[in-house]
C-alpha positions as CSV (number, residue, x, y, z in Angstrom):
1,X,121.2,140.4,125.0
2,X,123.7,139.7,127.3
3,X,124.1,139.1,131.1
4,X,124.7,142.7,132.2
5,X,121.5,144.0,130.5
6,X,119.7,141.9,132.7
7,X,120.1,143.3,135.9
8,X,117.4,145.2,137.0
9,X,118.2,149.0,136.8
10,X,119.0,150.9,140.3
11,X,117.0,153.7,138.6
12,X,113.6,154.0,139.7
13,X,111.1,156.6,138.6
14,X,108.7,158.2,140.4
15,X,105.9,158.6,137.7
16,X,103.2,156.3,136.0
17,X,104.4,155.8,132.6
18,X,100.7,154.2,131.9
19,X,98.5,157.0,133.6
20,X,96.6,159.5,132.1
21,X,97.0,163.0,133.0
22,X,100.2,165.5,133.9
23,X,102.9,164.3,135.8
24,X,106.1,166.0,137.3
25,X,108.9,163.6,138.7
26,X,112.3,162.2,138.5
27,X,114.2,159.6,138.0
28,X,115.9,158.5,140.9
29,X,119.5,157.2,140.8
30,X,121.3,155.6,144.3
31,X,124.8,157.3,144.5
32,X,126.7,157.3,147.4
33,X,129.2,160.2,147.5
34,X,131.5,162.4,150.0
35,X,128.4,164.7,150.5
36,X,126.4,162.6,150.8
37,X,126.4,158.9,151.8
38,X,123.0,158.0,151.2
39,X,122.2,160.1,148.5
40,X,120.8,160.0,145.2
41,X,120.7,161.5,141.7
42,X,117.2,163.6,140.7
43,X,117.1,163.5,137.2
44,X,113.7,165.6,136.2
45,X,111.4,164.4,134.2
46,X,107.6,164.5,133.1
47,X,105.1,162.5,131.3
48,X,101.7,163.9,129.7
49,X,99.2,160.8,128.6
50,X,95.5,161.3,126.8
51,X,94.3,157.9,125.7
52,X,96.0,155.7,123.4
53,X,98.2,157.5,120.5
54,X,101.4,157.5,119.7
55,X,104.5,158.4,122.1
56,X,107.0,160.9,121.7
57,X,110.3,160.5,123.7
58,X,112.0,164.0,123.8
59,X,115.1,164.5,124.8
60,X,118.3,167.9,125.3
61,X,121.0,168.1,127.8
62,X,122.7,164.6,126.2
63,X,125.7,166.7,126.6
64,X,125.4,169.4,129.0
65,X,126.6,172.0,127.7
66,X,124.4,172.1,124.8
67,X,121.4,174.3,125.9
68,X,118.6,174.6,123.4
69,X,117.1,171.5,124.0
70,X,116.8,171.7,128.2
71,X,115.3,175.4,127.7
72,X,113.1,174.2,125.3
73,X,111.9,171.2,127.1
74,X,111.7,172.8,130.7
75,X,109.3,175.0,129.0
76,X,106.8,172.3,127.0
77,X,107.3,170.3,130.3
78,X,105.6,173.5,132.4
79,X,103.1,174.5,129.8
80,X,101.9,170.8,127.7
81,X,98.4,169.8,128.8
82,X,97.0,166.7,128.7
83,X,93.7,167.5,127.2
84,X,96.2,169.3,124.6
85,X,97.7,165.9,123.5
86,X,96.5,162.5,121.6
87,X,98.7,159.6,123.8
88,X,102.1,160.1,125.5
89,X,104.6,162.9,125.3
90,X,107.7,162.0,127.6
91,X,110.0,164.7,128.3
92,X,113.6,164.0,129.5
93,X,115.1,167.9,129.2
94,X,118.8,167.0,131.1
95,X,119.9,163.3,130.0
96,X,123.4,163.6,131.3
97,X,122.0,165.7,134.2
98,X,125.6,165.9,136.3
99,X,127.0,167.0,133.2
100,X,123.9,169.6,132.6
101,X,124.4,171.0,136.5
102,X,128.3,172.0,135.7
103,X,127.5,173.1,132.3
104,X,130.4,170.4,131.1
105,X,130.1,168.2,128.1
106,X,130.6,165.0,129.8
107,X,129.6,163.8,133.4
108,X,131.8,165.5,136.0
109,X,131.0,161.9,137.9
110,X,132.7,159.3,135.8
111,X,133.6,161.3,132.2
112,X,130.9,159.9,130.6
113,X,129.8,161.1,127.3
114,X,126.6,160.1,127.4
115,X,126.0,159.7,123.3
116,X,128.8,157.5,123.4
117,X,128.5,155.0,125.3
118,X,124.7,153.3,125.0
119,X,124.1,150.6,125.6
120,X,125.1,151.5,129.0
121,X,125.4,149.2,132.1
122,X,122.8,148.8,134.5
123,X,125.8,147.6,137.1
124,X,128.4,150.6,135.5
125,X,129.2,154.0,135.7
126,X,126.8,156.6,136.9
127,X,126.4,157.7,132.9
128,X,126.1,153.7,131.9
129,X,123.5,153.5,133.9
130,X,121.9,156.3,133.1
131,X,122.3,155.4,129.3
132,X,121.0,151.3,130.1
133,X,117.6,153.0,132.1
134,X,116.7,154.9,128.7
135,X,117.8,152.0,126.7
136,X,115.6,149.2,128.5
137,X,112.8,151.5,129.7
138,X,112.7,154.6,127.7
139,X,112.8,153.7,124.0
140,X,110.9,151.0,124.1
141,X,108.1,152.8,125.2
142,X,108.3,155.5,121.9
143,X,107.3,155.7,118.1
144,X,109.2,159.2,118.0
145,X,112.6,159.9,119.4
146,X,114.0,163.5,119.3
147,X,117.3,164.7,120.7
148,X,118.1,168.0,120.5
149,X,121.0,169.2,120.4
150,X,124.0,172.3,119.5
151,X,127.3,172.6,119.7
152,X,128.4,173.1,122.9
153,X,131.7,174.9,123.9
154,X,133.5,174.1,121.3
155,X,130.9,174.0,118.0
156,X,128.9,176.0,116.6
157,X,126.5,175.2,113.8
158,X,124.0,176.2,111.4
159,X,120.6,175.6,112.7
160,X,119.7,172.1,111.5
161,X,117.5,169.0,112.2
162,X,119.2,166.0,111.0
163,X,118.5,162.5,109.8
164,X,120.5,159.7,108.9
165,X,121.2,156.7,105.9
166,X,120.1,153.5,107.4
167,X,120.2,149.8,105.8
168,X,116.2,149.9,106.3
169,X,114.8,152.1,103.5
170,X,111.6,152.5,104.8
171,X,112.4,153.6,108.7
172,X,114.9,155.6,106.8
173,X,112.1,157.7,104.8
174,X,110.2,158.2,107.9
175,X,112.9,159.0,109.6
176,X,113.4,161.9,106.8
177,X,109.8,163.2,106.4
178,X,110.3,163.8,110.6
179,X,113.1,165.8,110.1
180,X,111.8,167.2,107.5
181,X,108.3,168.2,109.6
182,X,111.2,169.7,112.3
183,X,111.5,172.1,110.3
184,X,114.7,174.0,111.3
185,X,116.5,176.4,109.1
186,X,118.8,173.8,107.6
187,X,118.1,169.6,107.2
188,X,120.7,167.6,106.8
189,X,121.5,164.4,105.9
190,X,124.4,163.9,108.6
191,X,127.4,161.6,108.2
192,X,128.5,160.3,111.9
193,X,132.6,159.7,112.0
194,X,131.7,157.0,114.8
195,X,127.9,156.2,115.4
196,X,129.0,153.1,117.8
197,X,127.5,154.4,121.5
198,X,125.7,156.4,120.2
199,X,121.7,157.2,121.3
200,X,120.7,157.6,117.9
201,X,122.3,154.3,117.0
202,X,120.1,153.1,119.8
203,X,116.9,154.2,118.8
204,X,117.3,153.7,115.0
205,X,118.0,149.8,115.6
206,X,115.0,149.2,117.6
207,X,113.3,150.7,114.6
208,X,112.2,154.2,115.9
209,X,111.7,157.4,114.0
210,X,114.7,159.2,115.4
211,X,115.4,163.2,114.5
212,X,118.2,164.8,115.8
213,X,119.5,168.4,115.9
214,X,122.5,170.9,116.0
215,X,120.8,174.2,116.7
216,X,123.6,176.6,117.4
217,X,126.9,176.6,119.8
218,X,129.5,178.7,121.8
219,X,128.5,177.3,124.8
220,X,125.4,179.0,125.0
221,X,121.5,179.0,123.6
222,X,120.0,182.5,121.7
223,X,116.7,183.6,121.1
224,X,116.2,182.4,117.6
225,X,117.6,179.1,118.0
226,X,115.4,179.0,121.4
227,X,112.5,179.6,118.8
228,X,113.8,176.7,116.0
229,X,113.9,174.2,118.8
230,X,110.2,175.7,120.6
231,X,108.8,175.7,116.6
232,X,110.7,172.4,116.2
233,X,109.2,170.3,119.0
234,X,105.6,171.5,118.0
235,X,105.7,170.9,114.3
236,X,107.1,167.3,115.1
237,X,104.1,166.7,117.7
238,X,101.7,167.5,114.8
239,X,103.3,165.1,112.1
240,X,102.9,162.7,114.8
241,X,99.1,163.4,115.3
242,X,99.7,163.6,119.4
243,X,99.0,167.5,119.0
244,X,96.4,169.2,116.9
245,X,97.0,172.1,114.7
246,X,98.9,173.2,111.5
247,X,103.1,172.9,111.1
248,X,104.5,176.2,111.1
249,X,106.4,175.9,108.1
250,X,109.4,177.7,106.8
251,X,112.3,177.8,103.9
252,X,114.5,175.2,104.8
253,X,118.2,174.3,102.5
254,X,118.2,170.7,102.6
255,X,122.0,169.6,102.8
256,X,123.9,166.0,102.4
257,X,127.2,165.1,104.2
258,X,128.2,162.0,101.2
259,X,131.8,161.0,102.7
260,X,134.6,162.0,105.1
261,X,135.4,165.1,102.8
262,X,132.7,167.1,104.5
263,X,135.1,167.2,107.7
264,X,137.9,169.3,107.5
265,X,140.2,168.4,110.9
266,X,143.6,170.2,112.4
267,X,146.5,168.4,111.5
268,X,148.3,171.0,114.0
269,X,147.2,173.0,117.2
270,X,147.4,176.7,117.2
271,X,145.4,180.0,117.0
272,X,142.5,179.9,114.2
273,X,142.0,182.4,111.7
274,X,138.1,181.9,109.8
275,X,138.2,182.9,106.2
276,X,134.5,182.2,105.4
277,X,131.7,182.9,107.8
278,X,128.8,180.1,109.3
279,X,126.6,179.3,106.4
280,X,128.8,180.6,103.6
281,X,129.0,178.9,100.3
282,X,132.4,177.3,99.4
283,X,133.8,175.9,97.0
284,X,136.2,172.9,97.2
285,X,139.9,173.6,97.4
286,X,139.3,177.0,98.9
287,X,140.8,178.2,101.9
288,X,138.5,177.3,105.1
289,X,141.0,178.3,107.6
290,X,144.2,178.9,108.7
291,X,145.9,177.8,111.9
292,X,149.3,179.9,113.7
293,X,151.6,178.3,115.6
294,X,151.9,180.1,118.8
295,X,154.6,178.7,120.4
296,X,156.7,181.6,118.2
297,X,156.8,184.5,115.9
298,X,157.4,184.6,112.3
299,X,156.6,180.8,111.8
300,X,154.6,179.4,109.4
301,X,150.7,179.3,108.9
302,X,148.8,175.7,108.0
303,X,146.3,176.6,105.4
304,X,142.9,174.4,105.7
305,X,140.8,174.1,102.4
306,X,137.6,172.5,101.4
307,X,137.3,169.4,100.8
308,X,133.8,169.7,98.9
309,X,131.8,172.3,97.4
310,X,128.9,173.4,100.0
311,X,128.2,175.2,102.7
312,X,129.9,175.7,106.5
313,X,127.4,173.8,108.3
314,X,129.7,173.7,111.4
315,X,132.8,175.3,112.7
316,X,135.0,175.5,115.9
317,X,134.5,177.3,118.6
318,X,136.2,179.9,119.9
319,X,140.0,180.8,118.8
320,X,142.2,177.9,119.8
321,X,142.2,174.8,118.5
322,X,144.4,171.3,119.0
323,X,145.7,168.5,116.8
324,X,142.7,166.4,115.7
325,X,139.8,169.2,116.6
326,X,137.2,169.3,113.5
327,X,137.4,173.0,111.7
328,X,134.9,172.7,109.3
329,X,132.1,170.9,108.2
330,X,130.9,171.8,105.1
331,X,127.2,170.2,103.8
332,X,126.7,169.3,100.2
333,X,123.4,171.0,98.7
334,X,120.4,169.4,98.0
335,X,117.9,170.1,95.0
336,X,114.5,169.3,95.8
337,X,110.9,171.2,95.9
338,X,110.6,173.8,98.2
339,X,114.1,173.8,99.4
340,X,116.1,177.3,98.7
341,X,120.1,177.3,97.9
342,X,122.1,179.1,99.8
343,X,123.7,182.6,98.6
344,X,127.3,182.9,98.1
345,X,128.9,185.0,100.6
346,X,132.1,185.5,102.4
């Protein structure tokens, strides 16, 4: 640990972590600004305790313009009761909340993308301290992490929980059977490009049972992937015996992202032209995509193919696209019990 992560945090919240009961509160972050010289950041949050049990640390808005995971959480936030509950739900539905208040991926404060850049700094940016508070004071306090997310402006995904390979085998097959108790439409086994920063990194080295998500995209949140993350949330509250009651379970295709091949990425900026839908079967070497180039008529079209058999787990979103943006990312199949295939469709 090193000098910076000593400083005491600047954030202070205004709820009992320890005490039984409901509580509704923030946490409260000094920043001076133009508006307000004195002022200070009220990020919402609430804490529900019963007795000793196991704590779930739930998390959306980590990029805020991702919006499954803030609906879903305002809600359990307004409607979890303690007598409901075995030990300690904490709910955090607006991590990055300046970005969440803009609806921008990143803070509108400092730029910060907030699953980039943990551990934070308790003496940095508005989003490194934001990031260093959850680090030092939030995870330690949970067994269960989920973050909940979609794919913003820009993405848009089949509904999936996700997982990932980690050096411990055991945390890694809890880790799973979580994701796995989620329950969403699609489970994958995710491949990160770049997992430095990152809040799952975070959790998943202080050994915690982390479960992420990608629930949908465009920039906005619809009623059935609303439901997934409601559905979600409670199913992963029951595998953690904090809540009562009987998983709501569902079909769900298991899929694996094994290498870089899964990510098909624009050599070239330009207009995008889909040639297979979200959730369509592929095989490798077929045409994904095709990109114009706009700056004139009559030039040619770079043709994008698969670099795997599978499935379009995620695409861009909308129409235009630059040098570098990810098209496609296609999710190998998994054979196991219960898990269903996916047709093949165009």
């Amino acid at each position: 640990m090193n000098a910076v992560s000593l400083r005491p945090s600047p954030i202070a919240a205004s709820v009992d972590f320890d005490r039984d009961g409901v509580q509704h509160g923030h946490l409260k972050l000094p920043y001076s600004r133009d508006d307000s010289a004195w002022g200070a950041l009220m990020i919402p949050l609430t804490v529900v305790k019963r007795g000793s049990g196991p704590t779930a640390l739930l998390t959306g808005g980590n990029h805020g313009d991702e919006y499954e995971g803030p609906i879903a959480l305002f809600d359990l936030a307004r409607t979890l009761r303690a007598e409901d509950i075995a030990g300690r739900v904490v709910i955090l539905p607006a991590m990055n909340y300046p970005a969440f208040r803009v609806g921008t991926r990143t803070s509108p404060i400092d730029k910060g993308n907030m699953n980039r850049i943990f551990p934070g700094r308790a003496d940095g940016t508005v989003t490194e301290k934001i990031a260093d508070y959850i680090e030092r004071h939030l995870l330690p306090l949970a067994d269960l992490v989920l973050d909940i997310h979609s794919g913003g402006k820009t993405l848009e995904f089949v509904p999936f929980a996700a997982a990932h390979l980690l050096a411990d085998e055991a945390q890694q097959a809890r880790c799973v059977a979580a994701m796995a108790a989620f329950n969403a439409p699609y489970s994958v086994m995710l491949l990160e490009l770049d997992a430095v920063g990152m809040y799952d990194t975070a959790a998943e080295a202080m050994g915690k049972v982390f479960v992420s998500t990608e629930l949908g995209g465009g920039g906005t949140a619809r009623p059935e992937t609303i439901a997934v993350a409601t559905r979600g949330i409670r199913n992963l509250l029951i595998h953690a015996g904090i809540v009562d009651g009987t998983p709501e379970r569902r079909p769900s295709i298991r899929l694996d992202m094994p290498d870089g091949a899964c990510y098909v990425t624009a050599t070239q900026g330009g207009l995008i032209e889909f040639h297979v839908a979200l959730g369509a079967a592929v095989r490798r070497g077929e045409p994904v995509a095709r990109v114009y180039d706009v700056e004139g008529t009559g030039r040619a079209v770079a043709e994008y193919h698969a670099g795997r058999d599978g499935v379009v787990a995620g695409r861009h979103f909308p129409g235009l696209v630059q040098t570098g943006d990810t098209i496609a990312v296609i999710g190998v199949p998994i054979a196991d019990r219960g898990i269903v295939r996916p047709s093949r469709r165009r």
